[in-house]
N, C-alpha and C positions, 0 to 999 in steps of 0.2 A: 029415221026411215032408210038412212042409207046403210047403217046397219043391217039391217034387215035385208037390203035388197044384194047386199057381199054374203050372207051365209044363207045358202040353200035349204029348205025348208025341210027340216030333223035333223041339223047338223047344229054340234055342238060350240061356241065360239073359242077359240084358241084362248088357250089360259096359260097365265105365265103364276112362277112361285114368287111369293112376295120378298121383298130383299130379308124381311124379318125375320122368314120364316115361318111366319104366323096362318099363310092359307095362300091362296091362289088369285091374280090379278087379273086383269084385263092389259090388252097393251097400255095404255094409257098410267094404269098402274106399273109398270116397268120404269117411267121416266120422273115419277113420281120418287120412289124409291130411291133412282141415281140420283136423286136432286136432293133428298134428303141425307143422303152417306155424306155428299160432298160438301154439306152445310154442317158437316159434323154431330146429327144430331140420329144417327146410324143407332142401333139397341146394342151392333156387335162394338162401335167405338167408344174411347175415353173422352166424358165430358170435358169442359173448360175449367173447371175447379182442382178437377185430377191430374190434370197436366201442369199447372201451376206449382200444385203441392211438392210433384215428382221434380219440376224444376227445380222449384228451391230447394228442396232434397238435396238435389245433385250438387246444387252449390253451395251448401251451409257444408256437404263433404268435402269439397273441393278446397273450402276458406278452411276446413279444419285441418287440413292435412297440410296446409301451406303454413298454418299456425303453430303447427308441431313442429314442422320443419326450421321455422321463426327460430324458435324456442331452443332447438336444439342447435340451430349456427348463434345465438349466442350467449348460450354453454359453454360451447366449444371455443367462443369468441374470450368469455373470461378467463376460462383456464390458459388460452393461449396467451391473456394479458398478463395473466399470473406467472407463468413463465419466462415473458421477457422481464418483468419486475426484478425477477432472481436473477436471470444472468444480469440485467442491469446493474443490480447488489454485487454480486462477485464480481463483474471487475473495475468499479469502484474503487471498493478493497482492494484488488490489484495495484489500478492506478495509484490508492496510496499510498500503498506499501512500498511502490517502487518510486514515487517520491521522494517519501522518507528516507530510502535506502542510497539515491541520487545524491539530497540533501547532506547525511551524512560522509557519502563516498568527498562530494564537494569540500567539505569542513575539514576532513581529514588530510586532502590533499592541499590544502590551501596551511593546513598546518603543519604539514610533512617540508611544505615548499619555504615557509618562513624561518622553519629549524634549520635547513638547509642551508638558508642564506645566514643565521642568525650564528651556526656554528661551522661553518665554511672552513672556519679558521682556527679551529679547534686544535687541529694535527701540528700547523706550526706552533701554535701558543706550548703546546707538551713540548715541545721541542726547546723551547725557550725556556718553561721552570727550572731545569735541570741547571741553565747558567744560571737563573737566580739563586737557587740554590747553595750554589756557588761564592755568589756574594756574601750571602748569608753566614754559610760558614767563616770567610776569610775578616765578618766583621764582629762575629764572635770568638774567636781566633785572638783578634787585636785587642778587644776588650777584656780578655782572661789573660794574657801577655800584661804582666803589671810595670815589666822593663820595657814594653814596645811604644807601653800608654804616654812614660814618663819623655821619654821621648818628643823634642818637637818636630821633627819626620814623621816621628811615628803617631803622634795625635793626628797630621795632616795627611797621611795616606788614610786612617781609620774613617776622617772626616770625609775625605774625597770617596771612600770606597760606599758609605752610609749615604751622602748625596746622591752619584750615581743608581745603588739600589733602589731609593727612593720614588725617582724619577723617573725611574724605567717602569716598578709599578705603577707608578701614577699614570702615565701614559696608557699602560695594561689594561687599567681600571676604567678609566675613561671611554677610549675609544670601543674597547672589543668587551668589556664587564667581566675580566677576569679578577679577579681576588680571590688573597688571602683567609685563609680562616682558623684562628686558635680553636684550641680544644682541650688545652689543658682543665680540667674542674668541671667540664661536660658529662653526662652520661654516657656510657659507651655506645656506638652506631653503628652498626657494621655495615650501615650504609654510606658512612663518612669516616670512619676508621677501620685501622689497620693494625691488630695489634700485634706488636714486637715483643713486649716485654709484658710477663704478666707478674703480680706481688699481692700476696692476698693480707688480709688487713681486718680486724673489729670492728673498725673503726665505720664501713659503707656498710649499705645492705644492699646494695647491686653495682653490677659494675660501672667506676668511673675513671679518666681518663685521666691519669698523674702527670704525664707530662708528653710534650710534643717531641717526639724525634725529627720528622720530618713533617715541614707544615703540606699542609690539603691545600687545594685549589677547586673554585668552581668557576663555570662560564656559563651567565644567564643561569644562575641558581641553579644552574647543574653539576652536580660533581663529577669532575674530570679527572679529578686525584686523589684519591682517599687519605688522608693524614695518617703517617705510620708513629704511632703512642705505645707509649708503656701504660700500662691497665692495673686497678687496683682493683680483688675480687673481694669478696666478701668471703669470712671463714666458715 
């Protein structure tokens, strides 16, 4: 009734358009409609199932691109473990090589340093064969002397001069490891002989060493002084 009594009599009632679309309201319809957009259940909006779907959409993109991403640091994570494997390998290698290289420098100088002390005394021993030498001759001398033998001065200097030699190389021998070494009936060496005289012969078929001119010396199995020999060659 109160309707009625607000629109004067042939007048049309104010009409509103519906939120749908769909035709024309009343007021009453106006608030109807806002109360329905805002409950979401609007014709022009997206239901509750489609917004769902569009979420998880966005985030199954989201976990894929994170998952590539994954994938691709570690890619890059093994290749980069593959790399440090190799320089690990080479200097390894490095490090043993120059171990080894340590190791040997060590060895060599440890045996540079023994030779050193072992032949120290090299230069004066050369300096000494020369007087043995010496002896040598004056006790061959007295032994090819058939008047100096017969002799009793002279048996006793021969005697005295042969003890002396003796004794002087014994001491040689002993302390510092010099000695003497024959060569007569040897092979020839020309790392331990010298030769003086050469005579060739039938009798060998390679060279050997007839007799000793002057005797060789070595110190610690080393040859200090090559034996100087008369050689017999083969014809």
């Amino acid at each position: 009734m109160r309707q009625k009594e607000e629109n004067a009599p042939g007048e049309v009632p104010e009409a509103h358009v519906s939120p749908d679309g769909t035709g024309l309201t009343e007021d009453g319809g106006e608030g109807k409609a806002r109360n329905s957009a805002e409950n979401g259940v609007d014709g022009n909006t997206v239901d509750g199932d489609s917004a769902d779907k569009d979420a998880i959409t966005l985030n199954f993109a989201e976990n894929g691109e994170d998952q590539g991403e994954n994938w691709q640091d570690e890619a890059g994570s093994d290749d980069k473990i593959a790399e440090l494997e190799a320089q690990l390998a080479e200097v390894r290698d490095q490090f043993l090589r120059k171990a080894a290289d340590f190791e040997n420098f060590r060895k060599r100088m440890n045996q540079e340093k023994q030779n050193a002390i072992e032949f120290a005394n090299q230069t004066l021993l050369l300096d000494i064969i020369p007087v043995i030498d010496d002896f040598q001759r004056a006790i061959q001398s007295a032994e090819a002397s058939a008047e100096l033998a017969e002799l009793p001065a002279g048996k006793a200097m021969l005697d005295g001069i042969t003890m002396i030699e003796k004794r002087l190389m014994g001491q040689l021998e002993a302390k510092w490891g010099l000695k003497r070494f024959n060569s007569a009936g040897e092979p020839f060496d020309p790392n331990r002989h010298e030769a003086m005289m050469m005579e060739k012969s039938p009798d060998v078929k390679e060279p050997v060493v007839q007799e000793d001119l002057v005797k060789g010396y070595t110190l610690k199995d080393r040859v200090i002084r090559a034996a100087k020999v008369k050689v017999i060659m083969p014809e």
